[in-house]
Backbone bond lengths (Angstrom), bond angles and torsions (degrees), N, CA, C in turn:
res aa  C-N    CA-C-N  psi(-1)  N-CA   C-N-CA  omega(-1)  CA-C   N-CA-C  phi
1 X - - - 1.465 - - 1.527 109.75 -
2 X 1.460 119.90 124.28 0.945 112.72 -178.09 1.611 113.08 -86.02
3 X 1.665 108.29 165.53 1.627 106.67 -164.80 1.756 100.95 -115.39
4 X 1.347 113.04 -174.05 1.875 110.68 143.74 1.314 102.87 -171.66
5 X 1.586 118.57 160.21 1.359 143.24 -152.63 1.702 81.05 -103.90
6 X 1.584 119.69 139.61 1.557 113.52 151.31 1.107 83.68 -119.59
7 X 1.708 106.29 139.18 2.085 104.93 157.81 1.692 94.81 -102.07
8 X 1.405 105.05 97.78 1.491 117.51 159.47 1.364 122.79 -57.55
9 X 1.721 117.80 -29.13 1.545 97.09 150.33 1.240 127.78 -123.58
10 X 1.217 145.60 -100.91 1.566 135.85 149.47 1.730 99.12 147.68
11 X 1.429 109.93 24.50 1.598 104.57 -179.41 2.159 94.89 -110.59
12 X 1.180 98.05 -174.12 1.199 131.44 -160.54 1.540 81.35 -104.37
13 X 1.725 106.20 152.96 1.323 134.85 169.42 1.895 119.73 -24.19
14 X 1.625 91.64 -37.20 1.705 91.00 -176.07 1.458 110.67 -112.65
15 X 1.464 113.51 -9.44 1.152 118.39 -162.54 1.314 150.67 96.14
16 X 1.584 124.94 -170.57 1.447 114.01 -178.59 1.409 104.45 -149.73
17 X 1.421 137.62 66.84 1.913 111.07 45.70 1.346 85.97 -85.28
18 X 1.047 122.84 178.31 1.598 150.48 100.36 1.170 113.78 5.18
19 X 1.674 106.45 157.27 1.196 94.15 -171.65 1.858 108.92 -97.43
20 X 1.285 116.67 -1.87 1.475 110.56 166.09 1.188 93.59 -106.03
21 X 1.706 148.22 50.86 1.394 142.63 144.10 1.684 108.92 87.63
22 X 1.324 99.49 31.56 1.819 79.07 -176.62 1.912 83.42 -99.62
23 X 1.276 92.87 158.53 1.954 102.10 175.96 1.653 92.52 -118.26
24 X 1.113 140.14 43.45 1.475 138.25 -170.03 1.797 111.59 13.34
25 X 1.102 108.41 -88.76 1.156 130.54 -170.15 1.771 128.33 -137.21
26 X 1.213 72.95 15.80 1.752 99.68 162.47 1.738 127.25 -106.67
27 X 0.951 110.31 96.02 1.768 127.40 173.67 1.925 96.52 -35.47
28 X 1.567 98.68 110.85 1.723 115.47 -167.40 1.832 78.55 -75.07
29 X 1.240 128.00 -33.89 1.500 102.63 -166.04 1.443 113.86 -48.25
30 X 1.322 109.50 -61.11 1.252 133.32 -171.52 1.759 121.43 -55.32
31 X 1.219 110.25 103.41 1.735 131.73 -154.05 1.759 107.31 -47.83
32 X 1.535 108.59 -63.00 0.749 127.86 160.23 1.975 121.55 -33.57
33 X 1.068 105.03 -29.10 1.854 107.85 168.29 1.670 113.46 -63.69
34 X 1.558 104.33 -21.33 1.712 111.44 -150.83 1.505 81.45 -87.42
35 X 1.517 111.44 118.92 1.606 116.84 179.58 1.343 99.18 -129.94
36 X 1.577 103.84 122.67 1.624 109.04 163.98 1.762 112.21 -88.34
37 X 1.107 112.28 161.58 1.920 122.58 165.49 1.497 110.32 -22.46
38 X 1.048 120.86 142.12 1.988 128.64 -164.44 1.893 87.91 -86.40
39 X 1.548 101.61 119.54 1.338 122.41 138.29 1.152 121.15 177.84
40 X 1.354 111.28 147.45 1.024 122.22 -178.71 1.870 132.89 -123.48
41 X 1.023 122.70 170.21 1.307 141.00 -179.49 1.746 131.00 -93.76
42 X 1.051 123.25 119.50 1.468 124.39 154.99 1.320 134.33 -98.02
43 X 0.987 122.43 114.09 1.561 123.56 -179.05 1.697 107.69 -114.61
44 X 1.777 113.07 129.22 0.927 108.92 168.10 1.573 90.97 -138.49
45 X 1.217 128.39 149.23 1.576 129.23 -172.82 1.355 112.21 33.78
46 X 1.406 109.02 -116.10 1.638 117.15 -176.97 1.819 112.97 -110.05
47 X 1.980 105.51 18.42 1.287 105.67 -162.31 1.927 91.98 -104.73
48 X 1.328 135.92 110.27 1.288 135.70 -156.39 1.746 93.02 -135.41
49 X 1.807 98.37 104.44 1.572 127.00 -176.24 1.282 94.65 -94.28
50 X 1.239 111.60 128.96 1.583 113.48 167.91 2.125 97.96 -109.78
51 X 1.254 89.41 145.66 1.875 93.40 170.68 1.821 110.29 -139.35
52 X 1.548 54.19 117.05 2.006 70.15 -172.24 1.573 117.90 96.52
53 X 1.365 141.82 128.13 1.048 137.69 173.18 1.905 115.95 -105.75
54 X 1.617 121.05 57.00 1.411 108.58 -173.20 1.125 105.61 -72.53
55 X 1.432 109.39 164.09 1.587 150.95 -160.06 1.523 96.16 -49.29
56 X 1.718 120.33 -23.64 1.618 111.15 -172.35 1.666 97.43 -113.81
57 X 1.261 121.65 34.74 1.487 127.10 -173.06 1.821 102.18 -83.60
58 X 1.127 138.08 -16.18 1.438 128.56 123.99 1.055 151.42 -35.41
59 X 1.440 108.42 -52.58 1.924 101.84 161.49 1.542 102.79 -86.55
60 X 1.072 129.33 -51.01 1.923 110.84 170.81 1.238 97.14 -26.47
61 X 1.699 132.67 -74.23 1.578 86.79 -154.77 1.395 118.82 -92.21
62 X 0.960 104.94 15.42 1.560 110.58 164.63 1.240 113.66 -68.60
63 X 1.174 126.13 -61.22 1.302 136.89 -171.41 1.592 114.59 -55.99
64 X 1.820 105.61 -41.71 1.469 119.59 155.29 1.277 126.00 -67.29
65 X 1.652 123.57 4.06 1.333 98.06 -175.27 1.635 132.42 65.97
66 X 1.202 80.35 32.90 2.004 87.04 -159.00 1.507 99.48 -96.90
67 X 1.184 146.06 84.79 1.435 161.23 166.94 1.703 116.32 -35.58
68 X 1.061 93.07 -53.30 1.763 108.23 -152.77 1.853 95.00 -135.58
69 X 1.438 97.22 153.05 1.499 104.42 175.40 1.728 105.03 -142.88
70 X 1.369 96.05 160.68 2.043 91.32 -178.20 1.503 102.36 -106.46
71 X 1.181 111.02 -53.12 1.355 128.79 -174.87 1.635 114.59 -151.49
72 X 1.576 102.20 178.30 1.645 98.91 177.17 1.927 97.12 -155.01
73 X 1.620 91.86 133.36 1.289 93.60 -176.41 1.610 110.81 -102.95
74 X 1.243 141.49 156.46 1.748 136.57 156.19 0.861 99.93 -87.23
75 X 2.197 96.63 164.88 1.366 84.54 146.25 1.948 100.07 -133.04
76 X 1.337 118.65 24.79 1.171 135.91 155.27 1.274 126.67 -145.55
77 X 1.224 119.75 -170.68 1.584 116.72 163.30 1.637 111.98 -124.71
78 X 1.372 138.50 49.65 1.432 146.19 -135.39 2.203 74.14 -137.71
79 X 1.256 111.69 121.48 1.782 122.01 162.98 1.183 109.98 -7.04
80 X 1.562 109.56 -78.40 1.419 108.78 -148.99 1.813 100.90 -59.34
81 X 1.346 105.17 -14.11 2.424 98.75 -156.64 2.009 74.07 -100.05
82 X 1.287 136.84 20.85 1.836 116.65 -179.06 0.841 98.50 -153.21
83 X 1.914 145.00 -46.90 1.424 121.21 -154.45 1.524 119.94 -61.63
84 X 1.421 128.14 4.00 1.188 117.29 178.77 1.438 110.91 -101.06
85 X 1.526 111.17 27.57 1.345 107.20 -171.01 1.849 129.63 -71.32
86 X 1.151 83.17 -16.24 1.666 112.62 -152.61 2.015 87.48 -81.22
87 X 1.620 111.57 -37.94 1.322 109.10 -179.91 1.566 123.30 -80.81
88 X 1.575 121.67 19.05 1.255 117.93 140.95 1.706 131.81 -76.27
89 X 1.227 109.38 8.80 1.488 104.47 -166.13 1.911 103.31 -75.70
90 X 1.253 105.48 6.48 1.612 95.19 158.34 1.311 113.99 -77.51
91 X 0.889 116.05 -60.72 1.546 128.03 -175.71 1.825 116.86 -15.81
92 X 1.909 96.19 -45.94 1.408 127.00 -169.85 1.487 90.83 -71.85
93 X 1.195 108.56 -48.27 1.646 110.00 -159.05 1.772 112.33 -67.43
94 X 1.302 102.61 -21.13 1.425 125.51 178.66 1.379 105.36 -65.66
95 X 1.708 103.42 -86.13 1.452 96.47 -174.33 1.572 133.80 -71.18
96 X 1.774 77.89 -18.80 2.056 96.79 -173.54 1.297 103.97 66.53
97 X 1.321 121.27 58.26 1.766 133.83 174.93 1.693 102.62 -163.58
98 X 1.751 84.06 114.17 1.502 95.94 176.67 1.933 118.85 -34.52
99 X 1.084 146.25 162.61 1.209 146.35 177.48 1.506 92.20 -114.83
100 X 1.345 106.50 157.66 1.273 142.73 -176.27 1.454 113.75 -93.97
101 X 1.124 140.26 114.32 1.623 147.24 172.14 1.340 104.62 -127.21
102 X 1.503 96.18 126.63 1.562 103.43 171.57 1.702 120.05 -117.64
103 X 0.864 98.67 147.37 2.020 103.67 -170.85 1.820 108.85 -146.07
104 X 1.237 87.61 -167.21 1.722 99.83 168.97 1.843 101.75 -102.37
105 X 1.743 107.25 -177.71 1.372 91.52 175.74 1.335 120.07 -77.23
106 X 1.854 124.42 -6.33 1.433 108.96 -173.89 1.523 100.43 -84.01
107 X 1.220 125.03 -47.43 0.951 120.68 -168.21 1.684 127.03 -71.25
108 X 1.555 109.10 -5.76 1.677 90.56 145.44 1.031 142.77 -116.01
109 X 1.933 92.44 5.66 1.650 91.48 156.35 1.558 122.44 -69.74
110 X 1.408 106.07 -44.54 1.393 100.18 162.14 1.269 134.49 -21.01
111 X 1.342 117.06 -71.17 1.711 133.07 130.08 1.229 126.82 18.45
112 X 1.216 81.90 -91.81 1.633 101.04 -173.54 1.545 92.15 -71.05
113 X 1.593 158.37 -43.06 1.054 127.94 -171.85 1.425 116.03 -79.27
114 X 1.357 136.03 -16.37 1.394 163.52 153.64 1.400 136.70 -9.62
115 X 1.777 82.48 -69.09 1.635 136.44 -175.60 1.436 119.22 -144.78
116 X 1.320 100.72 59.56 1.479 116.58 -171.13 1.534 117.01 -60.77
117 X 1.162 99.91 -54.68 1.654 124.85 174.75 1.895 109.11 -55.70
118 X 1.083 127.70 -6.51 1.494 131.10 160.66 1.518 117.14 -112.19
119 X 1.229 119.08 14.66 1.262 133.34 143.94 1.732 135.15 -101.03
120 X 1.466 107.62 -31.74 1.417 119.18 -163.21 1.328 99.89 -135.23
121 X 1.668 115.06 123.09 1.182 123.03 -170.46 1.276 125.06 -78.47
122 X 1.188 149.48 129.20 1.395 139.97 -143.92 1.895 84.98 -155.23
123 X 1.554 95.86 169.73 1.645 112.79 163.08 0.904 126.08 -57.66
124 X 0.991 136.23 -17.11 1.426 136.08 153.85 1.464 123.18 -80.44
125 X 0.991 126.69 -44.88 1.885 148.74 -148.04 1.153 106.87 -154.10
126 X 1.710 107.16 118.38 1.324 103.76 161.35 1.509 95.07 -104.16
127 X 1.909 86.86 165.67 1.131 102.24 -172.82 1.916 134.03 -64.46
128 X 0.868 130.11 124.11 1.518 140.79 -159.16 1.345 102.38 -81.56
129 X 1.437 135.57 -74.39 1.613 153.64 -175.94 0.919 125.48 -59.26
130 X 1.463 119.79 149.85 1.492 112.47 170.26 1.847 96.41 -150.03
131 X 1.361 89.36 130.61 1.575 102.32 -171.06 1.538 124.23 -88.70
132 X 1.315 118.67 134.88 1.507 118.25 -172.94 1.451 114.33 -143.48
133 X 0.907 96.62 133.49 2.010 106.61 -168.61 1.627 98.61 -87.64
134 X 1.391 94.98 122.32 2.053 109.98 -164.11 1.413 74.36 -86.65
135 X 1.594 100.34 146.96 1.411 120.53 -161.18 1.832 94.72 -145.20
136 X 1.250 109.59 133.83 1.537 134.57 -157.72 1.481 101.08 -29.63
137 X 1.380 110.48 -44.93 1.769 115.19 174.74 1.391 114.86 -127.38
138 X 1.269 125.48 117.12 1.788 126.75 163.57 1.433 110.65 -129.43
139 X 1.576 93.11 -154.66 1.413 99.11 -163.03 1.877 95.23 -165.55
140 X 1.341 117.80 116.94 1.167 136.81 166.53 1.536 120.79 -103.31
141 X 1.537 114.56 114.93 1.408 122.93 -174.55 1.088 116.38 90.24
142 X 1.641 125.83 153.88 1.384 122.95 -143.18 1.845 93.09 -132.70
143 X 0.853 116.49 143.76 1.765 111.25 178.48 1.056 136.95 96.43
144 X 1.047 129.02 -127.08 1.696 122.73 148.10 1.494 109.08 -86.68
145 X 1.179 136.15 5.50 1.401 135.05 -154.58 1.995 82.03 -117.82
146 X 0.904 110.94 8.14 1.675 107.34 -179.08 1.505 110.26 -73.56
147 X 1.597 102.63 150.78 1.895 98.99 174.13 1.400 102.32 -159.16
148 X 1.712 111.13 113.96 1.030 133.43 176.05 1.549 114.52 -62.30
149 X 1.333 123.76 123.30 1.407 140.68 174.79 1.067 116.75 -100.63
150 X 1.425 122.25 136.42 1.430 132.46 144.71 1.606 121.51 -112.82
151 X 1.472 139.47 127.73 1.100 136.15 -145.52 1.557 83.52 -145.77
152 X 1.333 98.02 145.75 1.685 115.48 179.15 1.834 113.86 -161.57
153 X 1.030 114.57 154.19 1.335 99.37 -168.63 1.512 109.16 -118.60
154 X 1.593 125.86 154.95 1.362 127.66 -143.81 1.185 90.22 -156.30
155 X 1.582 104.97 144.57 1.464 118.16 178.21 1.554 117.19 -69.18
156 X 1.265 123.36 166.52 1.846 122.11 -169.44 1.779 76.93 177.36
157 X 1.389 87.96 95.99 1.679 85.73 172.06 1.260 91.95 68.27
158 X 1.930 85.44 -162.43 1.074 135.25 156.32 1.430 140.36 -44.47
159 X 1.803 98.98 -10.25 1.323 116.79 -174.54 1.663 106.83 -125.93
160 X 1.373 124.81 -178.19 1.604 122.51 166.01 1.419 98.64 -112.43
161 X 1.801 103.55 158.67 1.117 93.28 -174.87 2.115 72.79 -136.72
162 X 1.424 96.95 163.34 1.649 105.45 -174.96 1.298 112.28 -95.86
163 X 1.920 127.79 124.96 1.146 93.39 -177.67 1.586 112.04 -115.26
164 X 1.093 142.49 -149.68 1.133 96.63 -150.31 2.141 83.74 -163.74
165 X 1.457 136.86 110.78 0.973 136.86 -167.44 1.750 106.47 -122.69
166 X 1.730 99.05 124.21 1.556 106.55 175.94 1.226 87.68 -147.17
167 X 1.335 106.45 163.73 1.276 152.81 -172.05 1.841 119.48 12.09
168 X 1.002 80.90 73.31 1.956 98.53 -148.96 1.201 111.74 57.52
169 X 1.120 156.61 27.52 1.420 152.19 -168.78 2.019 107.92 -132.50
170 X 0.679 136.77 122.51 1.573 147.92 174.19 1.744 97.59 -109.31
171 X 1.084 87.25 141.27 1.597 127.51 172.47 1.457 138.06 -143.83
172 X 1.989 101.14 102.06 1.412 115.54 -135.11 0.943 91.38 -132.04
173 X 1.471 134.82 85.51 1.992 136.51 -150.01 1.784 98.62 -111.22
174 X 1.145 103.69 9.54 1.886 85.85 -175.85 1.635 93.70 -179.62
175 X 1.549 123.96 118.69 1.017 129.13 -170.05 1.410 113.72 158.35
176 X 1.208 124.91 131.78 1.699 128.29 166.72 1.917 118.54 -136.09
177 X 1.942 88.98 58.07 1.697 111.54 -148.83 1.897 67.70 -104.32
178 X 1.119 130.44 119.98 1.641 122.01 174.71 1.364 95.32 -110.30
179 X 2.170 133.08 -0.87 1.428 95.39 164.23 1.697 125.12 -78.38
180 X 1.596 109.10 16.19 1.201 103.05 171.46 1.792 136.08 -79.01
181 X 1.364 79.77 24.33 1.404 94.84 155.20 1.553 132.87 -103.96
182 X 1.731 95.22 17.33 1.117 103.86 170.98 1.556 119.13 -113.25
183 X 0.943 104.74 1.08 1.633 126.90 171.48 1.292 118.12 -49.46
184 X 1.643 133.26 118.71 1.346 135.00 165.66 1.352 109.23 -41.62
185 X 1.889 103.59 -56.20 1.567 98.37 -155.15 1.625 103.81 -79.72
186 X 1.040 140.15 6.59 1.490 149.63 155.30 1.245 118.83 -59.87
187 X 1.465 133.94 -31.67 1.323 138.57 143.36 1.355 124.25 -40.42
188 X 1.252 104.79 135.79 1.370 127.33 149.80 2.168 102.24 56.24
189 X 1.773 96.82 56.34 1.301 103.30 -167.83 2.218 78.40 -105.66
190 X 1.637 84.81 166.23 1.223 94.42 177.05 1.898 100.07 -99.76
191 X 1.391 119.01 -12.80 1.584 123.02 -169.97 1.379 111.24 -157.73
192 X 1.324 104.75 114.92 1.825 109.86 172.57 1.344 108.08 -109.32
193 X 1.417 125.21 135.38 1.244 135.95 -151.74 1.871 85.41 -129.51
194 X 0.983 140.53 116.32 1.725 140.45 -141.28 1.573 89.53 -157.36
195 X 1.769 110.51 144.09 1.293 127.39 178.80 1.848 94.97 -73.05
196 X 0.609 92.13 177.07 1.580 96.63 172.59 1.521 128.87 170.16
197 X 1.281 110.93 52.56 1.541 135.93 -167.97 1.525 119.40 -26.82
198 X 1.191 107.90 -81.84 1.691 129.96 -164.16 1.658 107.52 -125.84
199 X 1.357 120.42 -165.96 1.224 146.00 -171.57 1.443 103.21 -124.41
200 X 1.600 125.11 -33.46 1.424 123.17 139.93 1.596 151.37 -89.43
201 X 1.338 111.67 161.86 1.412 95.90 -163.93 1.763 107.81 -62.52
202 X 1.283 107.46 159.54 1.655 112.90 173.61 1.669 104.21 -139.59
203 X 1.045 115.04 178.46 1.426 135.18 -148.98 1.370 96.69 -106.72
204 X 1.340 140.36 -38.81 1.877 145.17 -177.50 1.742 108.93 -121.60
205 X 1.481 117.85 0.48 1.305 108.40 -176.67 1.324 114.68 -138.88
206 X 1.084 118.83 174.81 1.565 121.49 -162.16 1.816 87.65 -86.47
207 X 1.331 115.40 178.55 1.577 118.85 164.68 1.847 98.24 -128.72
208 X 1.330 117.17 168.14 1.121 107.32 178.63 1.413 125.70 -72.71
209 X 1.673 137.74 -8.45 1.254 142.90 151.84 1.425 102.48 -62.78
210 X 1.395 153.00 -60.86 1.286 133.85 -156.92 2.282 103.05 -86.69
211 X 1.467 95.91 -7.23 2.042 90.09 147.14 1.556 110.12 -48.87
212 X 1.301 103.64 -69.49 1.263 141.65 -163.69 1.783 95.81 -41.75
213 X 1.119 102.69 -66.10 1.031 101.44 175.21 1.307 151.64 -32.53
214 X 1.642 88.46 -56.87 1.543 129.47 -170.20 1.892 95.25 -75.94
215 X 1.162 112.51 -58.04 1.685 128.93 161.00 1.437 96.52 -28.76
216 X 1.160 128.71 -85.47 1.708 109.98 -169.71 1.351 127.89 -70.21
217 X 1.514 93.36 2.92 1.632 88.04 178.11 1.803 116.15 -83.70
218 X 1.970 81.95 -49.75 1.879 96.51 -175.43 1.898 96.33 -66.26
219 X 1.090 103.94 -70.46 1.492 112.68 178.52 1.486 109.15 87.78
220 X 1.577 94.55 57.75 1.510 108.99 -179.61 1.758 101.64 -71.85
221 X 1.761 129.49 151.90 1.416 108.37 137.23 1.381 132.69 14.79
222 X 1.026 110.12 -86.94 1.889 131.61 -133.18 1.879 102.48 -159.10
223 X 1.443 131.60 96.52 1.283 124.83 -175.07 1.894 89.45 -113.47
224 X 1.307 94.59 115.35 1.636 103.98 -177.35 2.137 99.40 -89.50
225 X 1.296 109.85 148.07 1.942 98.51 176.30 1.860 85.84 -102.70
226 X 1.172 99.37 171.12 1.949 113.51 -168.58 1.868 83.68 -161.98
227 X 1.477 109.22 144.91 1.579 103.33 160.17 1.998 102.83 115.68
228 X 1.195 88.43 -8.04 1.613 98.17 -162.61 1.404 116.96 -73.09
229 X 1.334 86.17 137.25 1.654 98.70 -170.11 1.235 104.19 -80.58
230 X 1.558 111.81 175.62 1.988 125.83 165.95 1.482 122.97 -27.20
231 X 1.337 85.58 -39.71 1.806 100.05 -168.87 1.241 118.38 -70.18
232 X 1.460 110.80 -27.91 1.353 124.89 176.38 1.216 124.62 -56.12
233 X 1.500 152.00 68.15 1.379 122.83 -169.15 1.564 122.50 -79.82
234 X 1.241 123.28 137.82 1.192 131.66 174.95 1.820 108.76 -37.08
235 X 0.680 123.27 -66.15 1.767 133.24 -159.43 1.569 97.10 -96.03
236 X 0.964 143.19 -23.75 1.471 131.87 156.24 1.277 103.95 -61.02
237 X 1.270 120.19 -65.33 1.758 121.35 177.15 1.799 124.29 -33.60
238 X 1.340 95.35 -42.42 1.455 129.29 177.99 1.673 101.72 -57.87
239 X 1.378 134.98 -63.08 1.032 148.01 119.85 1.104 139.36 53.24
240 X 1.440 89.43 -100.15 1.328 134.00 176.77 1.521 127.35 -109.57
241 X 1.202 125.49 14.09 1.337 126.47 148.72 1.021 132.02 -106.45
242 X 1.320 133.61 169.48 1.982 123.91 163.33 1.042 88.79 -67.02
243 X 2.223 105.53 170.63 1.036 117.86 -136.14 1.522 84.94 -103.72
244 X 1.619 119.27 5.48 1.671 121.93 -168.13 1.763 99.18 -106.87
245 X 1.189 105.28 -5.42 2.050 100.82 160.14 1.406 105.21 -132.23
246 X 1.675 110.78 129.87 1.143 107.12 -140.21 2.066 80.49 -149.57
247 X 1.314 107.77 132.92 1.498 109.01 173.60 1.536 114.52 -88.84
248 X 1.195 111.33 147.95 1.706 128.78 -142.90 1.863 95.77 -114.39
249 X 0.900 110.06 135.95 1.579 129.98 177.80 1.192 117.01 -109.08
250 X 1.227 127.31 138.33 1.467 131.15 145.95 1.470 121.84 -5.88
251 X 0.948 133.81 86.53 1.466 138.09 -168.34 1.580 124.76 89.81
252 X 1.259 110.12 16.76 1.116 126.54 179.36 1.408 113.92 -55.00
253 X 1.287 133.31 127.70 1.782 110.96 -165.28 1.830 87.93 -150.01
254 X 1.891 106.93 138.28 1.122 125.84 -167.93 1.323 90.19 -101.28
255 X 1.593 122.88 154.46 0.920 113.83 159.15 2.398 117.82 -105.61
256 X 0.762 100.89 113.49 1.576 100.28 -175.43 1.655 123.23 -60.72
């Protein structure tokens, strides 16, 4: 059964514009500039992984057409990758079966102390979630709709962030950890999905020279950047890279 990755968002923490309208250095004509909060989607049969829940994880799947969900994995607990968590409680109301979220342990305690009330059933709200500590190798979905994981954790700052490898494809949305170019499962991927902030260096994120980098080292296929700030413009990027690192849009969808 074949699968595919949508990155429903592919912007940076504040976005693309801003939230009082500045587009930095991104041309507002150009569609592709308009970046909501980084997350994205897996679909394989009827098994539909969401990663990451940001603050615009409502119109993504609106905009995708996204009906139904199976589960949802992190790969931190930092706003922009959770505050939209609270807007799956249709989903619950649908089937009336808690959903599945998977994380590390900070990030669902975080969670759970956060967004208490979508864990613990009270008079008002019963509880929606059910929490599970992503463990180095699993497996989400049963059948042909199955998808083998490998999860490892990577520096972002001061903090780790989880990253997270299926079906030759890795998805590494927040991090400026560069020994992951020493990684087995980083080999011989057909799609790298890579943070890729600014044009300067930063302190928790990759910049677009250490992509570059990281790209000739692993020497995946196709290394797409997601995470991108103002500065970034879509069609300069376009540009100015080979045609095998390639900047990722709002609905951007891989096929696996």
């Amino acid at each position: 059964m074949k699968s595919k990755l949508i990155l429903l968002g592919c912007g940076s923490s504040i976005g693309v514009p801003r939230i009082d309208g500045s587009w930095g250095k991104c041309n507002y004509k150009e569609k592709k500039n308009h970046r909501s909060r980084c997350s994205a989607i897996i679909i394989k049969d009827k098994n539909i992984i969401i990663i990451d829940t940001s603050p615009d994880i409502k119109s993504q799947l609106l905009l995708n057409k996204i009906k139904s969900i199976s589960s949802v994995i992190f790969t931190h607990d930092h706003a922009d990758q959770t505050n939209g968590l609270f807007e799956l409680r249709p989903f619950f109301w649908i089937k009336k079966k808690k959903i599945n979220i998977y994380g590390d342990k900070i990030t669902l305690k975080s969670l759970v102390k956060r967004q208490s009330y979508l864990f613990k059933t009270s008079k008002s709200y019963p509880s929606i979630l059910r929490t599970n500590i992503v463990k180095p190798n699993f497996s989400l979905g049963k059948g042909s709709g199955k998808i083998n994981f490998n999860s490892f954790k990577v520096k972002h700052g001061q903090i780790h962030s989880v990253a997270y490898v299926f079906e030759k494809t890795a998805y590494i949305s927040d991090c400026n950890d560069l020994s992951i170019i020493k990684r087995p499962q980083l080999k011989n991927l057909n799609n790298l999905v890579i943070d890729c902030l600014k044009f300067k260096k930063h302190p928790s994120h990759f910049n677009l020279n250490d992509v570059i980098y990281i790209h000739h080292k692993l020497k995946p296929k196709k290394t797409i950047l997601t995470n991108m700030h103002s500065d970034l413009d879509y069609n300069y990027l376009k540009k100015n890279l080979p045609n095998n690192i390639v900047p990722s849009f709002d609905g951007f969808t891989l096929k696996l």
